[in-house]
N, C-alpha and C positions, 0 to 999 in steps of 0.2 A: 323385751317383748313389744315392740312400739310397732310392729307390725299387724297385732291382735287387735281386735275389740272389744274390750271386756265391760259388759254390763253388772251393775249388782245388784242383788238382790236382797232385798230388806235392806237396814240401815248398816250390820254391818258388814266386816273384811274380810271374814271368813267362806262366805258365797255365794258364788257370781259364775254368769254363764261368757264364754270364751268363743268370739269365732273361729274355726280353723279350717282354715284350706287344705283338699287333699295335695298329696307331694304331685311333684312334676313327674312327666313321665314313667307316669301306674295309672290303671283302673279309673283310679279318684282324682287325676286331676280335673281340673275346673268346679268340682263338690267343694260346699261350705257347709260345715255344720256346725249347730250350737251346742257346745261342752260343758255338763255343768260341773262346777268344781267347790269343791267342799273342803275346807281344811281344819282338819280336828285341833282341839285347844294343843295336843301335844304337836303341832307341823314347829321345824319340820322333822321331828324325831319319829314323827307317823305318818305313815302314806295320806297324803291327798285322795278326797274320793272322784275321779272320775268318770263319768259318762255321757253316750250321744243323747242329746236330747229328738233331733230329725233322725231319721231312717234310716243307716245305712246297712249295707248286704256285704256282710264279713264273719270267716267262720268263727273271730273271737270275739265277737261283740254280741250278745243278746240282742234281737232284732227288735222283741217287745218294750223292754228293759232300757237300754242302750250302755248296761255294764258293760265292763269291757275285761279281757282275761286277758292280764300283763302281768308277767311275774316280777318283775323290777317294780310296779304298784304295790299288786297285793300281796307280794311276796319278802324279796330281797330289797326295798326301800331303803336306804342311807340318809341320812341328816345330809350329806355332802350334794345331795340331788334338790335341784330345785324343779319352780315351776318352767322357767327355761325351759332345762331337761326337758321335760312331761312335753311341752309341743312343740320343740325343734329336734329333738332325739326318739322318744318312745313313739309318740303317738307316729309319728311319718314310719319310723320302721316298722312297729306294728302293719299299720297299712302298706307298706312295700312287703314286708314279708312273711304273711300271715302262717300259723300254724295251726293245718288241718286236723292234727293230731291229738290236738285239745281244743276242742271246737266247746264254745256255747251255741251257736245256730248249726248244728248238725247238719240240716238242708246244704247251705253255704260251703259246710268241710266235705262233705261225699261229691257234691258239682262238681269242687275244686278239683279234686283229686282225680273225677273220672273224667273230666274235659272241661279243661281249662280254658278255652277259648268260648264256650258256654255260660260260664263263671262270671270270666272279663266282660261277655256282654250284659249279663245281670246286674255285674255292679257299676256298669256304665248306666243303666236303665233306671237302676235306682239313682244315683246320683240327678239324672233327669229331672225323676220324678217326688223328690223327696229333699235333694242339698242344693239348689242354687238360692242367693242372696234371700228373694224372694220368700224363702222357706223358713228362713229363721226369724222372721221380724216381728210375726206372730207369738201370741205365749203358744209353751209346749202343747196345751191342751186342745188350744187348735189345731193345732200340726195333725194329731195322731188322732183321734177317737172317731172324727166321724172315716176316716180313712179305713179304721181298723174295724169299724161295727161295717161298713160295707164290703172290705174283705171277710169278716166274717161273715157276711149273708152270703156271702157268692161261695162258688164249690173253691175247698179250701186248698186243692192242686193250683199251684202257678205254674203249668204248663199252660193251661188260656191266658195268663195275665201276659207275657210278654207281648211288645208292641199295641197293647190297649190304652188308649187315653181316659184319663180319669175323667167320670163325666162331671 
């Protein structure tokens, strides 16, 4: 993994946040987001915890949250899997091939499905405005709260939000 960033958090090895780049040629490329990863006393005979800590707009990723629905995490996990795996295999194919059909951001999975080129420019928009370098250098708490208390004051439709600059 010598192409990640990996920060840690607290003193020990167990949890630390992960830059990751979205894959080339999808939606996400040119997006960085910070991963935080958590791995339980039993890893790796137990899934590692994953999630975004910045913004992204995907029908399996909690948008508040930034859990993420992979059933090879929280499901079918192997000792044989590492954290390699998790972001040079899962995490890119997640993000190239998302499944509307088990959505956590429901918004994200009905877009997708009804016009996908709608979709692609949301998550270009998000990436924008929520995953470049810039975004993750900050702690989490920065990132989101004042973000989310002024999406929450505003009318809670993202039909006005496209092409609006955050003031």
């Amino acid at each position: 993994m010598s192409d990640y960033t990996v920060e840690m958090i607290n003193d020990g090895m167990q949890e630390f946040y992960v830059h990751f780049n979205g894959p080339k040629q999808s939606p996400y490329e040119g997006g960085v987001w910070k991963i935080r990863v958590e791995l339980p006393d039993a890893y790796p005979y137990k899934s590692p915890s994953i999630g975004f800590i910045n913004k992204i707009y995907h029908p399996n990723v909690d948008e508040m949250s930034g859990s993420v629905c992979l059933d090879v995490i929280n499901q079918t996990w192997s000792p044989m899997f590492d954290l390699v795996n998790v972001f040079e295999v899962f995490l890119p194919q997640l993000l190239l091939y998302p499944n509307p059909s088990d959505p956590l951001n429901g918004e994200a999975a009905a877009l997708m499905m009804r016009d996908r080129t709608a979709y692609e420019l949301k998550v270009k928009e998000y990436c924008e405005r929520y995953a470049k370098p810039e975004h993750i250098g900050s702690a989490p708490e920065e990132n989101s709260s004042d973000e989310e208390l002024s999406e929450a004051e505003s009318d809670s439709s993202d039909d006005g939000m496209v092409g609006q600059a955050d003031p």
